[in-house]
mmCIF file as gemmi writes it, N, C-alpha and C atoms, coordinates in Angstrom:
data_model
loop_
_atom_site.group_PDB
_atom_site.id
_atom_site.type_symbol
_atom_site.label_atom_id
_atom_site.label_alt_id
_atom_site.label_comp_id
_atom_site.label_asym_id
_atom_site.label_entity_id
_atom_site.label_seq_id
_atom_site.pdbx_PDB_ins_code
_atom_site.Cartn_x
_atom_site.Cartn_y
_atom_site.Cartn_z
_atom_site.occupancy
_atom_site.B_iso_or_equiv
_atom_site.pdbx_formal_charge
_atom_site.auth_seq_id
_atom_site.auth_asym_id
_atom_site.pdbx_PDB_model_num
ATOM 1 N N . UNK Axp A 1 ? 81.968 98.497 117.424 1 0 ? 1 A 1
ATOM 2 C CA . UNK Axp A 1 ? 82.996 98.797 116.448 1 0 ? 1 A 1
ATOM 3 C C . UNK Axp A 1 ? 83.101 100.311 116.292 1 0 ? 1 A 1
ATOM 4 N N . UNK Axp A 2 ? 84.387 100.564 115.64 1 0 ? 2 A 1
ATOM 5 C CA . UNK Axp A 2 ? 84.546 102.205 115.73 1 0 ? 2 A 1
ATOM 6 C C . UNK Axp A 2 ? 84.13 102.425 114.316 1 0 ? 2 A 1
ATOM 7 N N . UNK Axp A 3 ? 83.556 103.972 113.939 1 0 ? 3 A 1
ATOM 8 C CA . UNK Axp A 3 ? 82.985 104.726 113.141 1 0 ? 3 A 1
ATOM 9 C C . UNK Axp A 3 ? 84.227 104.81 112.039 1 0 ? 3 A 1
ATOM 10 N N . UNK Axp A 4 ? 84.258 104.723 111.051 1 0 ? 4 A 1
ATOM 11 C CA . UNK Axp A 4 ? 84.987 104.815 109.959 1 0 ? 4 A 1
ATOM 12 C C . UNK Axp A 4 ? 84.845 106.253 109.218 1 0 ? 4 A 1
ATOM 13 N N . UNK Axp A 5 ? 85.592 107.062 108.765 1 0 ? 5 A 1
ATOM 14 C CA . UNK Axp A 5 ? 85.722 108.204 108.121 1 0 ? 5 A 1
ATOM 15 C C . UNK Axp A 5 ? 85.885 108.047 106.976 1 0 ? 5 A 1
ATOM 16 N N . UNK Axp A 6 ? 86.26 107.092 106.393 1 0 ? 6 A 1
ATOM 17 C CA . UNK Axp A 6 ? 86.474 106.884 104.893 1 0 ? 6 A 1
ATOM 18 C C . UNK Axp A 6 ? 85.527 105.793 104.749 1 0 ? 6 A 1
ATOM 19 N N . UNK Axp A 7 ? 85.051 105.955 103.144 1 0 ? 7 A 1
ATOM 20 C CA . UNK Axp A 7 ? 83.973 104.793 102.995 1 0 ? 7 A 1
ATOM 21 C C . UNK Axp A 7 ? 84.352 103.82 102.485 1 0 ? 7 A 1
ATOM 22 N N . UNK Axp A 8 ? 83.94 102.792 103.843 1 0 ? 8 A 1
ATOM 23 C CA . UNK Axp A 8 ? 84.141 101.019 103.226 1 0 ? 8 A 1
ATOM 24 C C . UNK Axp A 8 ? 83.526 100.902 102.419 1 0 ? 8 A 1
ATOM 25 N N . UNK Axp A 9 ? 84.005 99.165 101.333 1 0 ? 9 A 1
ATOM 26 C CA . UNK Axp A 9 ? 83.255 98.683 100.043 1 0 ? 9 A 1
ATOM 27 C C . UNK Axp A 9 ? 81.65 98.905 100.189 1 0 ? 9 A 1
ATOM 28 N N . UNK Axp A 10 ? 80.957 98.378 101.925 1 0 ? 10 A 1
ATOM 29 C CA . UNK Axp A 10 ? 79.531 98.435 101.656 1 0 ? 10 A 1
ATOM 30 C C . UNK Axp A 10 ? 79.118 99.646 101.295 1 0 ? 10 A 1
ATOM 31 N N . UNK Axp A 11 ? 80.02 100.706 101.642 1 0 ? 11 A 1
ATOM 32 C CA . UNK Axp A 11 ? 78.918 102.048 101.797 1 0 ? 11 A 1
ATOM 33 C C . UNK Axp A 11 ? 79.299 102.618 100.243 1 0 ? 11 A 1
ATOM 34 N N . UNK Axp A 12 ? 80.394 102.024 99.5 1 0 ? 12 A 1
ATOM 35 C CA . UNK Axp A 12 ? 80.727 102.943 98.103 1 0 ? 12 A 1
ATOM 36 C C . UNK Axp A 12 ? 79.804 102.065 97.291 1 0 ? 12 A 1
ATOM 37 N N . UNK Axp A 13 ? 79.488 100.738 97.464 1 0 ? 13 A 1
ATOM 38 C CA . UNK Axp A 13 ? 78.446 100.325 96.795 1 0 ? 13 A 1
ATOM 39 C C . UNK Axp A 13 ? 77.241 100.597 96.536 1 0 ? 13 A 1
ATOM 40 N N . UNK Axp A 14 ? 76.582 101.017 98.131 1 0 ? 14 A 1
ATOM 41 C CA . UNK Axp A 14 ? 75.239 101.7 98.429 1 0 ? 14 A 1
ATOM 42 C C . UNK Axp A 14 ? 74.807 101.104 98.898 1 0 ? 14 A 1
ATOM 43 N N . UNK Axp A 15 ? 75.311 99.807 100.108 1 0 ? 15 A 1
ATOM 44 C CA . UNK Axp A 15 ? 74.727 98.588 100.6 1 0 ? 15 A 1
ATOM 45 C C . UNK Axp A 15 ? 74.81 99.433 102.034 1 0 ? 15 A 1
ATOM 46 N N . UNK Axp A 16 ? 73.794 100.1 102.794 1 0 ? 16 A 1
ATOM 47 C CA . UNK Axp A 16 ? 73.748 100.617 104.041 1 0 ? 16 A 1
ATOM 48 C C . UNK Axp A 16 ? 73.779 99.149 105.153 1 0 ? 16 A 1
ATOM 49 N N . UNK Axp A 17 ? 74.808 100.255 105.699 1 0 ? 17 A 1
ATOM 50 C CA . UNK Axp A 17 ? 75.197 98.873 107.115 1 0 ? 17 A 1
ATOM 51 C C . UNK Axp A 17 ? 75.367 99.066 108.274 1 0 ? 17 A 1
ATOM 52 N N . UNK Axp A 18 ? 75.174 98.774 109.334 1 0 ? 18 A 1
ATOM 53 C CA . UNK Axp A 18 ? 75.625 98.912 110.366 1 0 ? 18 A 1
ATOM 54 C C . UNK Axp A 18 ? 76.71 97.548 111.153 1 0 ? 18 A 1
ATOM 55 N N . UNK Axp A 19 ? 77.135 97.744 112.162 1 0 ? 19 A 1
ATOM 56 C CA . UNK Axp A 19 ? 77.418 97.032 113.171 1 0 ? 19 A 1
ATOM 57 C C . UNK Axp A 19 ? 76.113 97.095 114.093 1 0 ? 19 A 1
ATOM 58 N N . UNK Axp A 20 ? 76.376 95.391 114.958 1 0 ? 20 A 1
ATOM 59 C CA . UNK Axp A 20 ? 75.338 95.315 115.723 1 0 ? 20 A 1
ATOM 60 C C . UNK Axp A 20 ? 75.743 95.426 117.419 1 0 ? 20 A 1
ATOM 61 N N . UNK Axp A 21 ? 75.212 96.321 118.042 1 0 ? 21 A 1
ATOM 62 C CA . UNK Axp A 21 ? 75.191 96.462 119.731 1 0 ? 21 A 1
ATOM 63 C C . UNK Axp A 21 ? 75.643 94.797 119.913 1 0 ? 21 A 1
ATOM 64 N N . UNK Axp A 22 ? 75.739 95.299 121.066 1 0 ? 22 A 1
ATOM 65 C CA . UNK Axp A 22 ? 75.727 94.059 121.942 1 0 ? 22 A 1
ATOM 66 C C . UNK Axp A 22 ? 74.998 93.681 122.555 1 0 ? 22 A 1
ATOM 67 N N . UNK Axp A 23 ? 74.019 94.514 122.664 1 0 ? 23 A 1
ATOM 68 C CA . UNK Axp A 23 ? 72.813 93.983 123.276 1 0 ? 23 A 1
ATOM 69 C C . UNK Axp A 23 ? 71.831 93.315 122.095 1 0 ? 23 A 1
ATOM 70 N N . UNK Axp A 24 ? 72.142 94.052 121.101 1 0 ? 24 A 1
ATOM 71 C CA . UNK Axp A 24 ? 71.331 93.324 119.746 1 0 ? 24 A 1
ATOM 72 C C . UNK Axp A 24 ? 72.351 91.817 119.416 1 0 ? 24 A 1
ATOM 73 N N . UNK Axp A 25 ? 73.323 91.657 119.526 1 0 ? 25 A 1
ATOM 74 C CA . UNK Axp A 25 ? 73.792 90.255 119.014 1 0 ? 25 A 1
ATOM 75 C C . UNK Axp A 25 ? 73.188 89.293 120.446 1 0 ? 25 A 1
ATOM 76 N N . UNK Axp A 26 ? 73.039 89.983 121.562 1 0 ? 26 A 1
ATOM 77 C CA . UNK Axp A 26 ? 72.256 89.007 122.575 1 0 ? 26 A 1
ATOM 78 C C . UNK Axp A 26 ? 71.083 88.556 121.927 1 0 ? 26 A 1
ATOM 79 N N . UNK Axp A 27 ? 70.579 89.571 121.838 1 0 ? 27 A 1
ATOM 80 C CA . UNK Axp A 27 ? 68.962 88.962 121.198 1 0 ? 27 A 1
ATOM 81 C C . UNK Axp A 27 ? 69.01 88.222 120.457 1 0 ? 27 A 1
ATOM 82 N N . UNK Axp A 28 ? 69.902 87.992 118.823 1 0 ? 28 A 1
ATOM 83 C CA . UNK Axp A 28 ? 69.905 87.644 118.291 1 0 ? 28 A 1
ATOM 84 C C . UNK Axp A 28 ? 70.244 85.838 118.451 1 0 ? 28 A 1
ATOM 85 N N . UNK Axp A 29 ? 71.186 86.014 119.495 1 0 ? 29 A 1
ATOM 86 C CA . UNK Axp A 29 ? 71.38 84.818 120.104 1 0 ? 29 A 1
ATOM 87 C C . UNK Axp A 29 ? 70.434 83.757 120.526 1 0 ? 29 A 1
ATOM 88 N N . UNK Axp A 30 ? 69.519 84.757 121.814 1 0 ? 30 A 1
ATOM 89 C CA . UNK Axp A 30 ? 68.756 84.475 122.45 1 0 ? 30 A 1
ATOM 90 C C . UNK Axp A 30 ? 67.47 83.377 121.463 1 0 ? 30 A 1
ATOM 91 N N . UNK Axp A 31 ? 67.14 84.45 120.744 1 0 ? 31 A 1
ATOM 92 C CA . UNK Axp A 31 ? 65.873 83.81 119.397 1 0 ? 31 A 1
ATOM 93 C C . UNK Axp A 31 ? 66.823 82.733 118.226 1 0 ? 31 A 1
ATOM 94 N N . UNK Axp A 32 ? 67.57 82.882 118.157 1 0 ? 32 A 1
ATOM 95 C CA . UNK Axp A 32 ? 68.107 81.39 117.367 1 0 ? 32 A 1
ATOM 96 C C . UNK Axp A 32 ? 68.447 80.466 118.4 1 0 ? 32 A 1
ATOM 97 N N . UNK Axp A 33 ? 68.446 80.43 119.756 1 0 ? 33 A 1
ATOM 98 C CA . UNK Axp A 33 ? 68.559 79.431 120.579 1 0 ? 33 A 1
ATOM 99 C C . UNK Axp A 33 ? 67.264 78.816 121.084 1 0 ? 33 A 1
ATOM 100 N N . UNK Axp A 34 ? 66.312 80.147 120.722 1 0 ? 34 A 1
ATOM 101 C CA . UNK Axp A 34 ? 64.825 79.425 121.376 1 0 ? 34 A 1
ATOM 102 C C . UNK Axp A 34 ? 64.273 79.048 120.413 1 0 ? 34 A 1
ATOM 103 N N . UNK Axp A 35 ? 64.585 78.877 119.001 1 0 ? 35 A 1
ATOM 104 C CA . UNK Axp A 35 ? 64.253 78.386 117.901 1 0 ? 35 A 1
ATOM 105 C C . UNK Axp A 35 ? 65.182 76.871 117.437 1 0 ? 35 A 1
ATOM 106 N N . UNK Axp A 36 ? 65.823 76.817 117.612 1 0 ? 36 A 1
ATOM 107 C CA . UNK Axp A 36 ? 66.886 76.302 117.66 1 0 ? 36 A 1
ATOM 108 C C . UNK Axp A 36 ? 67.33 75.461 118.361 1 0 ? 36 A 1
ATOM 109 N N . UNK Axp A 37 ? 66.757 74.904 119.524 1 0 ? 37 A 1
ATOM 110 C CA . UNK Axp A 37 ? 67.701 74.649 120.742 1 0 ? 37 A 1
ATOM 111 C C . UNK Axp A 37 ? 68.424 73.092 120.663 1 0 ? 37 A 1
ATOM 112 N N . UNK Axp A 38 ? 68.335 72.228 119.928 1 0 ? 38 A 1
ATOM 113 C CA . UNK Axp A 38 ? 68.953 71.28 119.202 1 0 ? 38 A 1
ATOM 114 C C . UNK Axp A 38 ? 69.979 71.341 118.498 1 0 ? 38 A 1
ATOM 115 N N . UNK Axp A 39 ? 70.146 72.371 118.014 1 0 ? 39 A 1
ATOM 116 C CA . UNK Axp A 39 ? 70.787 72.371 117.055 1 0 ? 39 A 1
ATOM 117 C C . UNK Axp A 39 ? 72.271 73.418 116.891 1 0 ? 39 A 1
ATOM 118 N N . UNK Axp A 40 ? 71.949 74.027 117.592 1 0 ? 40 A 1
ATOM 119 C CA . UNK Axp A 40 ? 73.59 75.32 118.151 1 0 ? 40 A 1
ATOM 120 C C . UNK Axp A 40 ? 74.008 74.671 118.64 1 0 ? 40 A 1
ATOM 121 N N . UNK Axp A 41 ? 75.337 74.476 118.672 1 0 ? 41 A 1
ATOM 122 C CA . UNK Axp A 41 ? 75.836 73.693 119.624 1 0 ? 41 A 1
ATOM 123 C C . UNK Axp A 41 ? 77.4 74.501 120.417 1 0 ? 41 A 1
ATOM 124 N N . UNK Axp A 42 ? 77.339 75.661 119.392 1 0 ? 42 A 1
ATOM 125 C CA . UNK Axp A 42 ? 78.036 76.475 119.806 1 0 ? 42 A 1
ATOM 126 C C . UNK Axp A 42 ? 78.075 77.743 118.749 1 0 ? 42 A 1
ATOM 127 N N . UNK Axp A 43 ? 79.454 78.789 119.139 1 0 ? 43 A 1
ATOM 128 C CA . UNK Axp A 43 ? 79.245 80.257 118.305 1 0 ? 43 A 1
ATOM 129 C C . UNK Axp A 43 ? 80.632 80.186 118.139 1 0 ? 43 A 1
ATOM 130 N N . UNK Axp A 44 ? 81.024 80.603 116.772 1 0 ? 44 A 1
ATOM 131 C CA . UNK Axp A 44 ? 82.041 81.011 116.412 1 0 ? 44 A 1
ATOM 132 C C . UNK Axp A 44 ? 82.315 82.616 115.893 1 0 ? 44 A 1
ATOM 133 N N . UNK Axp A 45 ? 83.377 83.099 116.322 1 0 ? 45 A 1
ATOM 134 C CA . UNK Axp A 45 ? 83.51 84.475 116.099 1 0 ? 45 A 1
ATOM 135 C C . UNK Axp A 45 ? 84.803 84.596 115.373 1 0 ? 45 A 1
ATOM 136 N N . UNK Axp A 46 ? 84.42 85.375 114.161 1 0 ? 46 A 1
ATOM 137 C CA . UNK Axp A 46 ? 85.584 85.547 113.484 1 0 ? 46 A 1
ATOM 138 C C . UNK Axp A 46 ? 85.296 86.604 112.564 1 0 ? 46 A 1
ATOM 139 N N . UNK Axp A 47 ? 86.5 87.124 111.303 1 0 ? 47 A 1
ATOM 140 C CA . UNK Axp A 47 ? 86.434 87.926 110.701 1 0 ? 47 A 1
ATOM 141 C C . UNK Axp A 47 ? 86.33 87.588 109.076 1 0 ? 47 A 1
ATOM 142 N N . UNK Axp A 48 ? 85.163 87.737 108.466 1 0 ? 48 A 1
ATOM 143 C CA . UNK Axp A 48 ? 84.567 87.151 107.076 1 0 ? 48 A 1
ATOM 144 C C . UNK Axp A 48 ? 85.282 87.285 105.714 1 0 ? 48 A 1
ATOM 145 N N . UNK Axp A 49 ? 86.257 88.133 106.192 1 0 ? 49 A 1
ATOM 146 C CA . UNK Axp A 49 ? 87.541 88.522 104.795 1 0 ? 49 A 1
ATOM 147 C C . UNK Axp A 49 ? 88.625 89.063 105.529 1 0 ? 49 A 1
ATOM 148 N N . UNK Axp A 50 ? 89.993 89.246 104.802 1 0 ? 50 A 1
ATOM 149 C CA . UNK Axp A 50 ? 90.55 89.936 105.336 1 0 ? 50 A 1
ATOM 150 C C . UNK Axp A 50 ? 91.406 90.871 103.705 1 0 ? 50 A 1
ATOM 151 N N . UNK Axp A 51 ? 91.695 91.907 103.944 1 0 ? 51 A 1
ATOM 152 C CA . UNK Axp A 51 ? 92.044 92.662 102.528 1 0 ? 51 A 1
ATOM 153 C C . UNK Axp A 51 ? 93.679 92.744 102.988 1 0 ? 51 A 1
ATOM 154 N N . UNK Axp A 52 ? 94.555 92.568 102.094 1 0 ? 52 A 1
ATOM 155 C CA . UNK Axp A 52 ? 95.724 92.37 102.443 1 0 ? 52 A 1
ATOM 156 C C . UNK Axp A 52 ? 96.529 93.611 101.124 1 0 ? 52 A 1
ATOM 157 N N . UNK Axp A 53 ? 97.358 93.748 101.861 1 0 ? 53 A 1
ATOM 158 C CA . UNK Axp A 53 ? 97.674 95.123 100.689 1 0 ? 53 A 1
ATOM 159 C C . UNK Axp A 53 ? 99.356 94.748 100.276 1 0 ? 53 A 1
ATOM 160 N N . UNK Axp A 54 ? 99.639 94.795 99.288 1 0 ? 54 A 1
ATOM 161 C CA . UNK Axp A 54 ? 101.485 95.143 99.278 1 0 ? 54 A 1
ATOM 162 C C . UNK Axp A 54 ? 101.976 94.499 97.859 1 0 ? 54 A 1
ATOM 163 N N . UNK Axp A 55 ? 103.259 94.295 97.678 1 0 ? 55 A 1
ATOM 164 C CA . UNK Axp A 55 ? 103.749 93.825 96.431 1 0 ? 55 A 1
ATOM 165 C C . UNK Axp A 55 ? 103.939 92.424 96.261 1 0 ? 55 A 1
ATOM 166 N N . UNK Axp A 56 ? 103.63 91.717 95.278 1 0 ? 56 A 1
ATOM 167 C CA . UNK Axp A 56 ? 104.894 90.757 94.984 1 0 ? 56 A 1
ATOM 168 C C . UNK Axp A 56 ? 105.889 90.865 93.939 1 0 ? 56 A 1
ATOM 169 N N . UNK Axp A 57 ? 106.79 90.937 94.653 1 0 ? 57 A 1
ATOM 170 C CA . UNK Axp A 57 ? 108.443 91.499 94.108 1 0 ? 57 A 1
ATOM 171 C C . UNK Axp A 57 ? 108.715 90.45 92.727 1 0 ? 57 A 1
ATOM 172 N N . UNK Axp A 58 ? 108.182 89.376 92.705 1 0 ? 58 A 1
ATOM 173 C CA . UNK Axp A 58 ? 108.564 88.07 91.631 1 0 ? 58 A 1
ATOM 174 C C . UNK Axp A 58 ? 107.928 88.758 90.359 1 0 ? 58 A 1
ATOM 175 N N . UNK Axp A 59 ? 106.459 89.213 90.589 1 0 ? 59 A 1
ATOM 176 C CA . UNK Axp A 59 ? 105.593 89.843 89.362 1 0 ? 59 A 1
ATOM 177 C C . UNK Axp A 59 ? 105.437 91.043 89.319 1 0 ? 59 A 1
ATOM 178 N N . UNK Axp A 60 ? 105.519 92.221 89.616 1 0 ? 60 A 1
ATOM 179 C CA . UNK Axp A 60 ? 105.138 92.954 89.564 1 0 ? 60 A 1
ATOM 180 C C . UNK Axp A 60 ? 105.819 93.875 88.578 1 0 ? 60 A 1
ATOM 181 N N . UNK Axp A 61 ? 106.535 93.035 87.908 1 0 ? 61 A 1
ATOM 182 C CA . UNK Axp A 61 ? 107.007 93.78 86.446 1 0 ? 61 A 1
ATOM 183 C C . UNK Axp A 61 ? 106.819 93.07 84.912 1 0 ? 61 A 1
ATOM 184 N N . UNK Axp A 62 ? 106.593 93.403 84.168 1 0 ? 62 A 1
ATOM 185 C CA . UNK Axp A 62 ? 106.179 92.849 82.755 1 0 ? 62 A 1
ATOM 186 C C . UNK Axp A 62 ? 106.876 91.529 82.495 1 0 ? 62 A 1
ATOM 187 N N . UNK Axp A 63 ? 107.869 91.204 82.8 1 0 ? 63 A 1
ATOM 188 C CA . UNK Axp A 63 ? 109.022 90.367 82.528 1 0 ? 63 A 1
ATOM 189 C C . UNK Axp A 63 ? 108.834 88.832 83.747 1 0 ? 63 A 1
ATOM 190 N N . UNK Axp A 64 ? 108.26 89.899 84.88 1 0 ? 64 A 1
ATOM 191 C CA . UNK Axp A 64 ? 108.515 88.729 86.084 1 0 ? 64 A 1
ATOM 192 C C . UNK Axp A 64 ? 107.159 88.379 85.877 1 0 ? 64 A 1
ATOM 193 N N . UNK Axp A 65 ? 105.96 88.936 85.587 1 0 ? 65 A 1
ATOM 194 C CA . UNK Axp A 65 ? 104.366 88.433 85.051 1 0 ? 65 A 1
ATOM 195 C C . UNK Axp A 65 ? 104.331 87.399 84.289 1 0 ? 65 A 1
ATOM 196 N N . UNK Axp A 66 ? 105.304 87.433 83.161 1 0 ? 66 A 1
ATOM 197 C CA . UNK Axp A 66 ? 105.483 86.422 81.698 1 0 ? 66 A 1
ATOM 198 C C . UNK Axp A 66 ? 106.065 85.539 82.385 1 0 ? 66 A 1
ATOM 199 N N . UNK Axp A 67 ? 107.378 85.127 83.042 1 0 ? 67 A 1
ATOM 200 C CA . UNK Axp A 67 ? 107.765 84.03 83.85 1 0 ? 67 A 1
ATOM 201 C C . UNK Axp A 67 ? 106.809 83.349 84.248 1 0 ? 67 A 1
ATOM 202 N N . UNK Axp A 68 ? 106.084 83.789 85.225 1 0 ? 68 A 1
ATOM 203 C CA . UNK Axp A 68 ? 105.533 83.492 86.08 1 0 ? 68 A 1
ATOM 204 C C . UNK Axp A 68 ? 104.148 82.848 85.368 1 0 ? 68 A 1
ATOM 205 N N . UNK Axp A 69 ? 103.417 83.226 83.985 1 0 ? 69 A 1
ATOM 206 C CA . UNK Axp A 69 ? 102.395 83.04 83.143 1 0 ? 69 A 1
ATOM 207 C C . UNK Axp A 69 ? 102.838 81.882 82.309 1 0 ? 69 A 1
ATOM 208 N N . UNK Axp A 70 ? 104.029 81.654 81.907 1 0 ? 70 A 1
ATOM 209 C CA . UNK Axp A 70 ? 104.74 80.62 81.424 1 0 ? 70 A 1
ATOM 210 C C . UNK Axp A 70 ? 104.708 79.748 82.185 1 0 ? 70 A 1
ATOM 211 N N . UNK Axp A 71 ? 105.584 79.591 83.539 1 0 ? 71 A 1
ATOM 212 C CA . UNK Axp A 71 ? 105.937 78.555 84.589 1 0 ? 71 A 1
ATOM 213 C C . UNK Axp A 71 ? 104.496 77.709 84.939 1 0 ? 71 A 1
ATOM 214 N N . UNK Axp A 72 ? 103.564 78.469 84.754 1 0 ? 72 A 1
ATOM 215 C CA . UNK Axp A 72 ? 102.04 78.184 85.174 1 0 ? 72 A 1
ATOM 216 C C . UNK Axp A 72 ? 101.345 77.657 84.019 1 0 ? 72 A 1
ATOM 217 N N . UNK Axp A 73 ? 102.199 77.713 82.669 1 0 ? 73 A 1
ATOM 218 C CA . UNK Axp A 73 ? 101.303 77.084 81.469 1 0 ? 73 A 1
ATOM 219 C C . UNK Axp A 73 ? 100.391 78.099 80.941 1 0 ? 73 A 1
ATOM 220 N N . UNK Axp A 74 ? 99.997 79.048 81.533 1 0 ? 74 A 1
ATOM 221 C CA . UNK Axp A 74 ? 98.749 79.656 81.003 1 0 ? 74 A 1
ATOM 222 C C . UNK Axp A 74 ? 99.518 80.99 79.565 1 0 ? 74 A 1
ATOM 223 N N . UNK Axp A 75 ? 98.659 80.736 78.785 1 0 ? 75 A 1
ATOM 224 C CA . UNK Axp A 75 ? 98.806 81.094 77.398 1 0 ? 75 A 1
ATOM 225 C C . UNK Axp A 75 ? 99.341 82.672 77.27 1 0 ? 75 A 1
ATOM 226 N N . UNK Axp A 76 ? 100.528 83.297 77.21 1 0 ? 76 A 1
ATOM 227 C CA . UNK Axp A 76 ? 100.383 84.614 77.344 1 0 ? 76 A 1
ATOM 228 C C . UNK Axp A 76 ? 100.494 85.525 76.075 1 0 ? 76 A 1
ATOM 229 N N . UNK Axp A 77 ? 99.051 86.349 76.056 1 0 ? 77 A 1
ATOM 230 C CA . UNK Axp A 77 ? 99.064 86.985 74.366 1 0 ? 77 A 1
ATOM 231 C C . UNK Axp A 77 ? 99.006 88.5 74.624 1 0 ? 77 A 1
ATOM 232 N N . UNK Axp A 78 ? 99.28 89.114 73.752 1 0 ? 78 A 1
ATOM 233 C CA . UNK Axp A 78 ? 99.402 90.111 73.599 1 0 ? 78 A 1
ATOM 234 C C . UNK Axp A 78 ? 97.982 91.263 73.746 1 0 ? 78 A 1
């Protein structure tokens, strides 16, 4: 993975992190399969969140919030 210049959530938290080589996710492989060998039956690769950024045009004003807090039942107070 590439080096980031701005600090992600782990690092503004203080949770030190890395990414792992590829030679380290082998290993890692390797020893949960020789521990394991019943029981993997395969690997899935994917991405654990995704952060999505932008507006919604329906709420994003005082008026379209209350609609929308109404339409949903939930109690809206001051």
């Amino acid at each position: 993975m590439d080096q980031h210049t701005a600090p992600n959530e782990r690092q503004q938290y203080g949770e030190k992190f890395r990414s792992h080589t590829g030679v380290e996710k082998k290993r890692w492989r390797k020893l949960l399969d020789a521990h394991f060998p019943d029981v993997i039956t395969g690997v899935l690769s994917c991405y654990d969140r995704l952060m999505l950024q932008g507006t919604l045009p329906n709420i994003c004003f005082a008026g379209g919030m209350e609609q929308y807090l109404r339409r949903c039942g939930i109690a809206y107070k001051d």
